[in-house]
C-alpha positions in Angstrom: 0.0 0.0 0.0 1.3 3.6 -1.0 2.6 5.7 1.7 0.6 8.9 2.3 2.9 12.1 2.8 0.6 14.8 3.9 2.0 18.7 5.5 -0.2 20.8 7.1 1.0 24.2 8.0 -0.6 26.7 10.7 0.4 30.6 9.7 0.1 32.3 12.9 0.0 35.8 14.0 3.6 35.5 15.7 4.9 32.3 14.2 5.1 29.5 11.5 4.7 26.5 12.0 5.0 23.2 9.6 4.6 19.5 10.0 4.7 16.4 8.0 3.1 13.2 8.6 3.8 9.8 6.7 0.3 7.7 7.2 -1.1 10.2 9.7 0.8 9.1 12.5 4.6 9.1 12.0 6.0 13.0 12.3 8.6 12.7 9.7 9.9 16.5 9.8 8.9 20.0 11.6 9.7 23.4 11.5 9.0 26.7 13.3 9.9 30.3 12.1 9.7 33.1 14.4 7.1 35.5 12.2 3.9 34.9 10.8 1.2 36.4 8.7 2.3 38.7 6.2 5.7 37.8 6.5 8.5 35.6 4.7 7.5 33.3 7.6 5.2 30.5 5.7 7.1 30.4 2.9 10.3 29.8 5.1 8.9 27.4 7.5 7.4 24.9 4.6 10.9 25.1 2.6 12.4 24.2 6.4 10.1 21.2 6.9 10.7 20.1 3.3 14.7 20.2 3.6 14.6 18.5 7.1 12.5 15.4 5.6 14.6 15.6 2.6 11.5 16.0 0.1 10.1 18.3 -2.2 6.2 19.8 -2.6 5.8 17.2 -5.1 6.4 14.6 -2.8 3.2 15.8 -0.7 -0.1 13.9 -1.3 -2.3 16.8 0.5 -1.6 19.8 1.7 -3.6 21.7 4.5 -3.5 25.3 5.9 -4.6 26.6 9.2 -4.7 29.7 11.1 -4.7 33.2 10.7 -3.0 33.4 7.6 -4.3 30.4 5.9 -5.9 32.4 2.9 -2.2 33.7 1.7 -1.2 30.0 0.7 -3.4 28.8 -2.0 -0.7 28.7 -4.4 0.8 26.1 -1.9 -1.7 24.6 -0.2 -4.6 22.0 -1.3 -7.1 23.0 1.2 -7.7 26.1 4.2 -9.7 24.9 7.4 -10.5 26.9 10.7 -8.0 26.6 13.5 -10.3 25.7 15.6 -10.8 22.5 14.0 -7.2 22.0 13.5 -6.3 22.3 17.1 -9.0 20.1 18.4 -7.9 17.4 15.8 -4.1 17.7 17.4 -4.6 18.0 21.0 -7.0 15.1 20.4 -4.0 13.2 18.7 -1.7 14.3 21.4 -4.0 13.2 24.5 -7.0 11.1 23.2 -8.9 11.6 26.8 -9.1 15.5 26.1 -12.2 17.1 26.4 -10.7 20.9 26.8 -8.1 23.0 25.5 -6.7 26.2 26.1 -4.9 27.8 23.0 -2.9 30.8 24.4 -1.5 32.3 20.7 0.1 35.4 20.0 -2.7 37.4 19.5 -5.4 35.3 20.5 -6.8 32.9 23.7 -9.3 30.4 22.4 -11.1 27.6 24.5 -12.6 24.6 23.1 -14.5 21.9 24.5 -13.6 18.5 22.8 -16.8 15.7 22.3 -14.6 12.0 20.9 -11.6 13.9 19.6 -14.4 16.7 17.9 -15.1 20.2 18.8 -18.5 21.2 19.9 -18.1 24.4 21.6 -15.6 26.9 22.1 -15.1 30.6 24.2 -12.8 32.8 22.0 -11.2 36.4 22.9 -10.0 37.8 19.8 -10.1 41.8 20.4 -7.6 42.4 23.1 -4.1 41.2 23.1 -4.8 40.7 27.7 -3.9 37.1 28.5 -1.9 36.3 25.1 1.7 36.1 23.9 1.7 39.4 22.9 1.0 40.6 26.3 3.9 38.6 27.6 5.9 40.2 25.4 4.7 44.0 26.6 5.5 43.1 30.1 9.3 41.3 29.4 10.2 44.1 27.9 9.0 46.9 30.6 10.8 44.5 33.0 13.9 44.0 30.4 14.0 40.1 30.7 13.7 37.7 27.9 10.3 36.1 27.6 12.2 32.4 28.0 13.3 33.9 31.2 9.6 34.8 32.6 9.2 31.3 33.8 12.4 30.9 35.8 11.9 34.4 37.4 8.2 34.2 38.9 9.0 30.8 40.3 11.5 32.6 42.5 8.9 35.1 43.8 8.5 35.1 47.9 5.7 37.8 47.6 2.5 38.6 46.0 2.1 41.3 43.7 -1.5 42.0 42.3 -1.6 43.0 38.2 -5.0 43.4 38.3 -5.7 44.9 34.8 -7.0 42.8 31.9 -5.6 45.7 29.7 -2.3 45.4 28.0 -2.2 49.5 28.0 -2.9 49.6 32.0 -1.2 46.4 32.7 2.1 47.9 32.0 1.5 51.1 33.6 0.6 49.2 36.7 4.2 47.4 36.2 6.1 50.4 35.6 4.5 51.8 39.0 5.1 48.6 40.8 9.0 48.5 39.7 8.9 52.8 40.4 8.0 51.5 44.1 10.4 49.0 44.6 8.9 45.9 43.9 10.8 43.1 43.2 10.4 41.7 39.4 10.3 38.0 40.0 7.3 39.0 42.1 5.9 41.2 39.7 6.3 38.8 36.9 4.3 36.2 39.4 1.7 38.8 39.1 1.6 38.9 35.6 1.5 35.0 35.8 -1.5 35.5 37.5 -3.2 37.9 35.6 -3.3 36.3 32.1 -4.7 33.1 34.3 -7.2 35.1 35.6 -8.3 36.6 32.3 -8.3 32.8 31.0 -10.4 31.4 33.7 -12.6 34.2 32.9 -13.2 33.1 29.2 -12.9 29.5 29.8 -16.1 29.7 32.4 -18.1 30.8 29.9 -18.5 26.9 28.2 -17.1 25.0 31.3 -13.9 23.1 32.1 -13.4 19.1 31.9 -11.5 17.1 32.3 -8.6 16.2 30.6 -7.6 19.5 30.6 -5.1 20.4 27.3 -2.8 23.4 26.8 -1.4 24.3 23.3 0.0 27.1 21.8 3.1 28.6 22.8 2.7 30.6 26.4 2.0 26.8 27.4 6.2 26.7 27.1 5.4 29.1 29.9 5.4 26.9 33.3 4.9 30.0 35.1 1.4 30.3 33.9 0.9 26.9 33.4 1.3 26.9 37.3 -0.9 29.9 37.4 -4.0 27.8 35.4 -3.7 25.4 37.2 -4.2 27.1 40.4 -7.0 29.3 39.4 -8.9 26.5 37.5 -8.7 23.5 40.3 -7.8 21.1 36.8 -4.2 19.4 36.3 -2.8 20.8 32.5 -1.5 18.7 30.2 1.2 20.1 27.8 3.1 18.5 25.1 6.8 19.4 23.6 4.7 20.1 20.6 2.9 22.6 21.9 3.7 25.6 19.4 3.0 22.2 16.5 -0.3 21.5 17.9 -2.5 23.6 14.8 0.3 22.4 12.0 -0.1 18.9 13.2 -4.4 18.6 13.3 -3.7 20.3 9.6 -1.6 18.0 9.0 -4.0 14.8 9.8 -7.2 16.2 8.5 -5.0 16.4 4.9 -4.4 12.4 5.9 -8.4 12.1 6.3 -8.7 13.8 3.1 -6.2 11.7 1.2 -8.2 8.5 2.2 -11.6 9.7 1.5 -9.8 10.4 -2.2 -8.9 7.1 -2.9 
């Protein structure tokens, strides 16, 4: 029987991510470029994946884009589907008991509840950049640490230091103030920690939390507010070292399902 080479590639806001599968199961190749959308970053990250797994676009039987850049690859790509789906179909892959999962993107927080490896609900926040990468980023640099280093830092806090805005805008006024009155930054970065949890929590209410309990996207490389979720929510979180993959890889398996439906 032939072996089915499918790619499915998720164009983020922040990042680019590629993966391809050999039969739907077998990650032969992945690769992750630091820009997204509107950017040489897709184009990069498919001619990445394609050099790691030593193969060329030809070689692909289907291939599938996700995300919020997904329209600007139809040259490239055999089919577009919602994000939404994609990252149900991979965290579904990735822990086949899930049931919901917290997307924490660049731009974006999205919850979805998961029904036998299918969404059938989810709680989105699209209009602020409160609780997402982007906001991590804002508050690294006011505090002048790299946003690798945000983990490490607020697990060395001794105090508590309330961030109570939501807003990105207020948020790091309230840091500025806090550093302006002494206030130790691991402690302040706790804060932070806290914050985007809360504002998660807040979203994720709105449809319910079950479990198994699934973080994707890549502020779940972020133990601190892992930690933080975890706390607030009363659920263990489950994360996976393809976090950042998780979109690329559910693209990646519907172009599978789509393959065998073809033949």
């Amino acid at each position: 029987m032939k072996t089915i080479y499918t790619m499915g590639i998720d164009v983020g806001s922040t990042a680019s991510k590629c993966i391809i599968l050999r039969d739907g199961k077998d990650i032969v190749a992945k690769s992750l470029v630091g820009v997204g959308a509107g950017t040489s970053g897709p184009a990069r990250a498919i001619s990445e994946v394609l050099e790691a797994a030593g193969m060329q676009r030809a070689d692909m039987d289907f291939v599938l884009a996700t995300g919020y850049g997904r329209n600007s690859l139809e040259e490239i790509a055999d089919s577009q589907m919602s994000e939404l789906s994609c990252h149900a179909k991979g965290a579904h892959f990735l822990f086949p008991d899930v049931h919901t999962v917290i997307d924490i993107g660049g731009q974006d927080v999205k919850i979805l509840e998961i029904e036998n490896g299918v969404m059938v609900n989810f709680a989105m926040n699209d209009k602020c950049a409160a609780g997402t990468g982007r906001f991590l980023d804002v508050m690294a640099r006011v505090l002048e640490v790299k946003v690798g280093e945000l983990a490490e830092l607020g697990a060395q806090s001794t105090q508590n230091v309330e961030i109570s805005s939501t807003c990105t805008v207020f948020a790091e006024s309230e840091v500025i103030s806090q550093l302006a009155k002494g206030a130790d930054r691991r402690d302040i970065i706790r804060g932070i920690h806290r914050s985007v949890a809360s504002r998660v929590v807040g979203l994720a209410n709105r449809i319910g939390v079950r479990d198994a309990v699934v973080m994707t996207g890549g502020v779940a490389q972020n133990g601190g507010v892992v930690s933080a979720l975890q706390e607030a929510l009363g659920h263990t979180i489950h994360t996976s070292p393809l976090t950042q993959y998780n979109g690329a890889l559910g693209a990646a398996l519907f172009a599978f399902q789509k393959c065998r439906k073809e033949q």
